[in-house]
C-alpha positions in Angstrom: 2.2 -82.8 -22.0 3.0 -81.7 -25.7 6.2 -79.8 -26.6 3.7 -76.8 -27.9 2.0 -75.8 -24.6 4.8 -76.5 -22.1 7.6 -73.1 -23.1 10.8 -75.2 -22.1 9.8 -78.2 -24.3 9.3 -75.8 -27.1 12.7 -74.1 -26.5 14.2 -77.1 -26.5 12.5 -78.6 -29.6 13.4 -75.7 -31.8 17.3 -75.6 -30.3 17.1 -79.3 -31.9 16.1 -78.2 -35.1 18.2 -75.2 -35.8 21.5 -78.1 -34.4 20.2 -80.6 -37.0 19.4 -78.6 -39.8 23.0 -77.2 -39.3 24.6 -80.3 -38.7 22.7 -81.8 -41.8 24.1 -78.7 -44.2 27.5 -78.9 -42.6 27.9 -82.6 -43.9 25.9 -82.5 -47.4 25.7 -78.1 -48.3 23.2 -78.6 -51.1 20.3 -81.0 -49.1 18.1 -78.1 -48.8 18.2 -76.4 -52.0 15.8 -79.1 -53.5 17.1 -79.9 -56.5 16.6 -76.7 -57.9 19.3 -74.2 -60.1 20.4 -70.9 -60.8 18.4 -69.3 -63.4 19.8 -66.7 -65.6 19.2 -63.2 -64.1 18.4 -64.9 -60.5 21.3 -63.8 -57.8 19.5 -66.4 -55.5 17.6 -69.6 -54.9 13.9 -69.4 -54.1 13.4 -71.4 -50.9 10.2 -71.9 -49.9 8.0 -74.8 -48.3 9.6 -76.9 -45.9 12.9 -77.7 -47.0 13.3 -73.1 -47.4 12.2 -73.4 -43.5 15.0 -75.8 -42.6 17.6 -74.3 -44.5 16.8 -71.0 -42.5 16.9 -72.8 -39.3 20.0 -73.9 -41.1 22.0 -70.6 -41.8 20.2 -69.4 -38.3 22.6 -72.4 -36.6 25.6 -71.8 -38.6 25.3 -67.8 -38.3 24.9 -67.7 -34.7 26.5 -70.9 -33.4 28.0 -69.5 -30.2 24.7 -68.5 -28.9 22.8 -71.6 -30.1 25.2 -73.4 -28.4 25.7 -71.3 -24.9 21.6 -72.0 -25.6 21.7 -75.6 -25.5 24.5 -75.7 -22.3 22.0 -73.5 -20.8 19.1 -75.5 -21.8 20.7 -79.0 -20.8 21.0 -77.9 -17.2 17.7 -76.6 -16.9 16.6 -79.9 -17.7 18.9 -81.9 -16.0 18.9 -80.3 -12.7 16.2 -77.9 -12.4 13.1 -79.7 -13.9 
């Protein structure tokens, strides 16, 4: 079955993302900001597209790490032992 219709794949497909996308800025800060630079008068990058989604998944990993990872305990034993 496909991660979109089953809930507890899905949960556990976006958990992966926001950890990667955190992991991935934690070791290189600038890989999502595409390249792009402060413009005079600007007081912040324009993400947008896909690399503005993963940088938010980004900041949503590094802002609320404890919970993302009580999330992924929590999600590991539901797999391990309950599915």
């Amino acid at each position: 079955m496909s991660a979109i219709f089953d809930f507890s794949s899905l949960l556990t497909v976006i958990l992966l993302v926001i950890c990667t996308c955190a992991y991935l800025r934690d070791m290189r800060p600038t890989i999502f900001d595409g390249g792009q630079t402060m413009q005079p008068g600007d007081t912040r990058l324009k993400r947008t597209g896909v690399t503005g989604f993963f940088w938010k998944m980004s900041r949503i990993g590094e802002r609320l790490s404890p919970y993302v990872g009580a999330s992924c305990a929590i999600m590991a034993i539901h797999l391990l032992f309950l599915k």
